[in-house]
C-alpha positions as CSV (number, residue, x, y, z in Angstrom):
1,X,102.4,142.1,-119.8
2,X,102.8,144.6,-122.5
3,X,105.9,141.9,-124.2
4,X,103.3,139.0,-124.4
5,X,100.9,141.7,-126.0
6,X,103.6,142.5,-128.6
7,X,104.4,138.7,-129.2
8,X,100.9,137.4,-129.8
9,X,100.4,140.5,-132.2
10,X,103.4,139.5,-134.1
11,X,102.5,135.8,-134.5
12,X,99.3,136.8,-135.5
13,X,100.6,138.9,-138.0
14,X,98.7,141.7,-136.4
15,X,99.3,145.0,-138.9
16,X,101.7,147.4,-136.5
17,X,105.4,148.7,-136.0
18,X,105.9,145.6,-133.6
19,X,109.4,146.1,-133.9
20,X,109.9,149.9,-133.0
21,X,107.6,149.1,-129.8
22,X,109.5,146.1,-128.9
23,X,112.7,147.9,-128.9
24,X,110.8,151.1,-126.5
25,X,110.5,148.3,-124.6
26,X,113.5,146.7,-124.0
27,X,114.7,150.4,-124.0
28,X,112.6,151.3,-121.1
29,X,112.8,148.4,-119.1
30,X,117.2,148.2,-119.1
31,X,117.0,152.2,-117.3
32,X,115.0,150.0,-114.5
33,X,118.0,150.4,-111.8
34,X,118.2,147.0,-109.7
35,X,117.7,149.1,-106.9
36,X,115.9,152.2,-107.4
37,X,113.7,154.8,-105.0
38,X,110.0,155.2,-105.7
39,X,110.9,158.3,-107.8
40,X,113.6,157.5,-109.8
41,X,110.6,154.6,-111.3
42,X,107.9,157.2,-112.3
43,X,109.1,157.8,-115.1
44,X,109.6,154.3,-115.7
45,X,105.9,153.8,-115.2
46,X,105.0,157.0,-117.3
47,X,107.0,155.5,-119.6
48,X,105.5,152.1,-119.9
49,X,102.1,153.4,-119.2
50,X,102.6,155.4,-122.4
51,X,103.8,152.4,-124.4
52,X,100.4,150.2,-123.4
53,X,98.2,152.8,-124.6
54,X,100.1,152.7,-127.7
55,X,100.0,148.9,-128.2
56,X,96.8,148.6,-126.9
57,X,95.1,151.4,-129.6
58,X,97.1,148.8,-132.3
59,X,95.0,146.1,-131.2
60,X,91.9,148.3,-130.6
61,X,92.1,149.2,-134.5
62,X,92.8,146.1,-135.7
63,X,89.9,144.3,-133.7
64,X,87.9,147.4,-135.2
65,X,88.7,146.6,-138.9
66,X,88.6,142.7,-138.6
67,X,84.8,142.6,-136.4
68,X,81.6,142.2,-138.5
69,X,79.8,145.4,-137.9
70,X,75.9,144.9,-136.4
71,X,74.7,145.7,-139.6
72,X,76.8,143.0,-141.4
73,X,75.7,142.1,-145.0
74,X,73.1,139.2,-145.7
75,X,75.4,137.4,-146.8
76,X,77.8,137.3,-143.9
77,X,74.6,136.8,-141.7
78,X,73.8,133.5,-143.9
79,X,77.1,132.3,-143.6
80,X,77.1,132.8,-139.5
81,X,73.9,130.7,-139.7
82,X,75.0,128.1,-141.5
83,X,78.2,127.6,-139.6
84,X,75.8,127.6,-136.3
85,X,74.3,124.8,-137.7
86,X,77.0,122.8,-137.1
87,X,78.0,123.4,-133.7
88,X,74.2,122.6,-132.9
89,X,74.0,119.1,-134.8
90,X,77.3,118.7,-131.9
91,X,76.1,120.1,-129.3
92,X,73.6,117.0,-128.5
93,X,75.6,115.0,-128.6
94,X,78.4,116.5,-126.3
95,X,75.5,117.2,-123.6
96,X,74.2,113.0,-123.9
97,X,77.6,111.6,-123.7
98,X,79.6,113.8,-121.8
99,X,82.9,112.5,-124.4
100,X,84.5,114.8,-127.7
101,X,82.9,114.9,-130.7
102,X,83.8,114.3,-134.4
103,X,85.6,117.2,-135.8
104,X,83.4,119.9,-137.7
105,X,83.8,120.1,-141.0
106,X,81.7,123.7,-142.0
107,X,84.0,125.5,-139.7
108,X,87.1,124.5,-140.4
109,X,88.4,127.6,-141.9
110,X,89.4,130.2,-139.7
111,X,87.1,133.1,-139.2
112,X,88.1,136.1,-140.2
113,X,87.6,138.2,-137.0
114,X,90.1,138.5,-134.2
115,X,93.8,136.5,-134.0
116,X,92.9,133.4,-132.2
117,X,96.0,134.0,-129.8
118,X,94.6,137.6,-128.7
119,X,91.7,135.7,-127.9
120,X,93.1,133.2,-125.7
121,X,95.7,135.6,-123.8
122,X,92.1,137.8,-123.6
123,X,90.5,134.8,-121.8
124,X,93.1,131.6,-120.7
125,X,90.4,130.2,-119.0
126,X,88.6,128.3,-121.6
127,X,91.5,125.8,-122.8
128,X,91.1,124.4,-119.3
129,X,87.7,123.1,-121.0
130,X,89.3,121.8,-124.2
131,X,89.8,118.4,-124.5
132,X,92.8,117.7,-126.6
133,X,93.8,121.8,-125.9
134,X,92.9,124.7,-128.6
135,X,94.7,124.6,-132.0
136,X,92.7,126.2,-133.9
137,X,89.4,127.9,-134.1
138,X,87.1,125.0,-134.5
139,X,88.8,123.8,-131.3
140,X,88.0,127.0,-129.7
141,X,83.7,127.0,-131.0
142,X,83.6,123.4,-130.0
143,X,84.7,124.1,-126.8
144,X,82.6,127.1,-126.3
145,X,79.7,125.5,-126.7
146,X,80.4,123.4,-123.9
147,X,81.1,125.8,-122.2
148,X,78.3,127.3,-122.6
149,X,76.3,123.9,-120.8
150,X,78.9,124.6,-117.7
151,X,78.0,128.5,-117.7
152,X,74.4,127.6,-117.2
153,X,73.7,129.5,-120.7
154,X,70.5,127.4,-122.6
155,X,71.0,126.1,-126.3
156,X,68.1,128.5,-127.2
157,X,70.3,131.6,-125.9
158,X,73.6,130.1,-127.5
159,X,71.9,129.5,-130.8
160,X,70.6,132.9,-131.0
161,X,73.7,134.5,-130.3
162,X,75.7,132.8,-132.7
163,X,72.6,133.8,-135.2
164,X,72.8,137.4,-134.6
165,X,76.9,137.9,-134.0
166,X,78.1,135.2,-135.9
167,X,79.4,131.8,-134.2
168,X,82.8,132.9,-133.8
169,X,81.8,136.0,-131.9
170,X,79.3,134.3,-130.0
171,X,82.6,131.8,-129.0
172,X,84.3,134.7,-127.8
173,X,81.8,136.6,-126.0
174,X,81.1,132.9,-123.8
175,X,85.0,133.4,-123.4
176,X,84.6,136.3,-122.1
177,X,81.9,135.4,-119.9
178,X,83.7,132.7,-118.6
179,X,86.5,134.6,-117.7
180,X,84.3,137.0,-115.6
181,X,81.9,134.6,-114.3
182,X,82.6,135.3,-111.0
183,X,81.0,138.3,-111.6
184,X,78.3,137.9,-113.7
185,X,75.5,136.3,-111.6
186,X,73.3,135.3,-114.7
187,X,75.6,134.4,-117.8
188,X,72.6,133.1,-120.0
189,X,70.5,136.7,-119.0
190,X,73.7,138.3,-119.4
191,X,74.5,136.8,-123.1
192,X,71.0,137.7,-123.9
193,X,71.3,140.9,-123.4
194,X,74.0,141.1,-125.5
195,X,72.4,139.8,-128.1
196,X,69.4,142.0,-128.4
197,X,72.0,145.1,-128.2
198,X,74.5,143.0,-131.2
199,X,70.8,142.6,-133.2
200,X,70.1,146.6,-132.5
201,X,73.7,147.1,-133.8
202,X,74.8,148.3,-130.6
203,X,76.9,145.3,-129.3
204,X,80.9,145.3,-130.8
205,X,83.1,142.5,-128.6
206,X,86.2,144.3,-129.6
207,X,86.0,146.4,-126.1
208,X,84.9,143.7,-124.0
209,X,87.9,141.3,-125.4
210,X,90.1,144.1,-125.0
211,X,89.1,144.8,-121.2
212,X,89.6,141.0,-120.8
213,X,92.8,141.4,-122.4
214,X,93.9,144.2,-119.8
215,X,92.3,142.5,-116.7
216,X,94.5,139.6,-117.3
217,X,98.0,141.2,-117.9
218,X,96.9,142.3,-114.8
219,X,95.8,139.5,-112.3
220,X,99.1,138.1,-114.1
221,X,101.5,141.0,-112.8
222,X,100.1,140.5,-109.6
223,X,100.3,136.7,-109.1
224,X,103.3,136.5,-111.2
């Protein structure tokens, strides 16, 4: 869905000539004939092939020069910590009662990593966890770390992960997870492994968000 690509970019003020590839878009798609022989479309698909390379290398750069390297400052580190503390005093909670929680208050400005639209086109799945829906990113940590409970992940695994990458990374890696976890057979072995590779410096989520990302557009062209 290279148009909901665009979209999301734009309203996330994503840094890119949006405008030029919207209009290679619409120009591509109006030469689509209604009804048209298998090769009078390769071009067509050469054509819009082309174009999601060059949106996706957009959003490839810009995760690149928003993600907190593995060798982040001390200070950055400090900061991840002390937002993790949050989501752990809620975490408890959430697991005793099974009901929402108050609102944080450490985390509620937004992190600068990826645009929190990307994130949720990336991986859809987690709003069906949220209980009043995702707004925000504090909406998005809280519900990861329930998420995390359903995923079979242990508070000790979340906890380190949001440690080493940061709690909004962590958030989105248990997105991600969650989006594959069909797949995955262990996510808590799974998120510790990336953890160890994120603490070696050797873990970046851009490419897994962006393999989510194309995964999605397409399970969605073919069930849409």
């Amino acid at each position: 869905d290279i148009h909901k690509l665009i979209e999301a970019a734009v309203e996330e003020d994503v840094t890119g000539d949006w405008g030029g590839l919207w209009r290679r878009f619409r120009a591509v798609v109006e030469t689509i004939p209604r009804r048209a022989r298998i090769a009078e479309l390769e071009p067509v698909v050469a054509d819009l092939a082309a174009l999601r390379d060059d949106v996706d290398k957009l959003l490839e750069i810009h995760m690149e020069s928003t993600n907190p390297s593995g060798n982040e400052s001390q200070s950055e580190r400090q900061q991840s910590d002390s937002n993790t503390d949050s989501i752990f005093e809620f975490e408890p909670a959430l697991e005793k009662s099974g009901a929402a929680a108050e609102p944080l208050t450490r985390t509620a400005e937004p992190p600068k990593t990826y645009p929190l639209g990307l994130v949720l086109k990336a991986c859809p799945e987690i709003a069906d966890y949220a209980v009043d829906g995702i707004g925000n990113w504090r909406d998005f940590m809280i519900t990861a770390a329930q998420v995390r409970g359903y995923l079979g992940v242990s508070p000790s695994a979340y906890e380190d992960a949001c440690h080493v990458m940061g709690q909004e990374i962590a958030a989105v890696v248990i997105a991600c997870i969650l989006q594959r976890a069909q797949h995955i057979e262990s996510a808590g072995g799974y998120l510790r492994v990336l953890t160890e590779k994120a603490r070696a410096g050797e873990f970046s989520v851009g490419p897994m968000l962006m393999a989510a990302l194309r995964a999605n557009g397409a399970t969605a062209k073919m069930t849409g």
